[in-house]
C-alpha positions in Angstrom: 0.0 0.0 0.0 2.8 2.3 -0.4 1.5 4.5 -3.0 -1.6 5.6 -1.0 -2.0 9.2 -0.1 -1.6 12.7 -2.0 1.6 13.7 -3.8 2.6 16.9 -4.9 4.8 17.8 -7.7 8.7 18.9 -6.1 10.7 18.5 -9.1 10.3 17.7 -13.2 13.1 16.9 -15.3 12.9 16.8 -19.0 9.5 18.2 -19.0 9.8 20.5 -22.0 11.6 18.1 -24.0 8.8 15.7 -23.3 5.8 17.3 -23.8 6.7 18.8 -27.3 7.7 15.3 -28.3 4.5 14.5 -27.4 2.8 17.3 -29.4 1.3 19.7 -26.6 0.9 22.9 -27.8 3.3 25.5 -26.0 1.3 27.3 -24.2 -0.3 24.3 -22.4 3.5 23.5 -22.2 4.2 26.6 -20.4 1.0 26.7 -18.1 2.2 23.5 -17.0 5.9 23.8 -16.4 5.7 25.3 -12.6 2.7 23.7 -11.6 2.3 21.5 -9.0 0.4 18.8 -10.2 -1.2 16.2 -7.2 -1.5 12.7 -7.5 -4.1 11.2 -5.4 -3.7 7.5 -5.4 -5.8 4.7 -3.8 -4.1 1.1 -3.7 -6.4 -1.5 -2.6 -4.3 -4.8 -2.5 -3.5 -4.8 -6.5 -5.9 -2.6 -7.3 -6.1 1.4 -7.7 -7.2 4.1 -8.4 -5.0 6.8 -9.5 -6.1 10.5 -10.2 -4.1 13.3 -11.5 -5.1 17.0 -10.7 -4.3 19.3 -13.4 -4.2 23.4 -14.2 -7.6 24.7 -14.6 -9.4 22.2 -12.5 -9.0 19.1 -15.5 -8.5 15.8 -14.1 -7.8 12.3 -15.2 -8.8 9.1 -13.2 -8.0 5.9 -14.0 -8.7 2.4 -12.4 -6.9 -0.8 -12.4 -5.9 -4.0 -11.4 -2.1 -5.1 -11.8 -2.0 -7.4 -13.9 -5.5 -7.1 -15.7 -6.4 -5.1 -18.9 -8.4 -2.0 -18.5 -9.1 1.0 -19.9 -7.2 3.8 -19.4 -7.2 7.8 -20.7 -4.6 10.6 -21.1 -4.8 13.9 -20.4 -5.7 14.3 -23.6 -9.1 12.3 -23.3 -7.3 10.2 -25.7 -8.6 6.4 -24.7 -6.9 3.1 -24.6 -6.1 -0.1 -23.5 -3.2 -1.2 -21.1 -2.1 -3.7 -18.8 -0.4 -2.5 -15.7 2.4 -5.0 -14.1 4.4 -4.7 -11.2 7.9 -5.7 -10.4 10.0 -5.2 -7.2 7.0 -3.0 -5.9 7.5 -0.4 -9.1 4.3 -0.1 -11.5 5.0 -0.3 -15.1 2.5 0.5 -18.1 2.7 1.0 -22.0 0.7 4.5 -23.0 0.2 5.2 -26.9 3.2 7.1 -27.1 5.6 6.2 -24.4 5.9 3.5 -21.4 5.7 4.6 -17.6 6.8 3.6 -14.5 6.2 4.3 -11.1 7.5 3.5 -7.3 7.9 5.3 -4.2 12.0 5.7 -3.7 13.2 7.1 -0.5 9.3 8.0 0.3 8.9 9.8 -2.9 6.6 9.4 -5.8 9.2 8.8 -8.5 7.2 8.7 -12.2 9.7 8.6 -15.1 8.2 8.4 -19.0 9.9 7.5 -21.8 9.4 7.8 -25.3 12.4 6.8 -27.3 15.2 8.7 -25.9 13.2 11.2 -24.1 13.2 11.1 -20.6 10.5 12.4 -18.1 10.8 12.0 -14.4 8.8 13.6 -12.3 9.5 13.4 -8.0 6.7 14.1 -6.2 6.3 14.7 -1.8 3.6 13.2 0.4 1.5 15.8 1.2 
């Protein structure tokens, strides 16, 4: 259950780099580059539900059980399908455009994307 709780943004490296590879416009880019985005997570066992809290109130939820497909969303209501595993207590999924991973490290959210040889990794604090 160690991914339970609210997180808060601290640091983002490779952000810019990411998001244009991704094809998100500048300004939503820019809007986006000091914010402190929270991650509400509830981890039942192997299943969750993870929320992100963006600028201007937008949200994304998504529910799922390791090791069981389900349907997922971006940000940018894009919709897919995805299978979330988990090795050594780190969660690992395939989005459209990149693969994710996620594990608490020294009892912070650590979330890095990658998408080729683009790197995202985002730290967040327990809040």
């Amino acid at each position: 259950m160690a991914f339970n709780g609210k997180w808060e943004t601290e640091t983002q490296e490779g952000y810019d780099e990411f998001c244009k590879l991704l094809g998100i416009p500048d300004d939503i880019i820019e809007k986006g580059r000091n914010y402190k985005l929270i991650t509400e997570v509830v981890q039942d066992g192997n299943d969750f539900s993870w929320t992100q809290h963006y600028p201007q109130n937008a949200k994304v939820t998504n529910k799922f059980t390791v090791g069981k497909e389900c349907d997922m969303e971006t940000i940018g209501g894009k919709k897919f399908k995805a299978t979330v595993s988990m090795e050594g207590g780190k969660l690992s999924v395939t989005f459209p455009n990149y693969h994710h991973t996620s594990e608490i490290s020294g009892g912070k959210l650590v979330e890095t994307s990658k998408a080729g040889s683009v790197v995202l990794i985002r730290t967040s604090k327990k809040i």
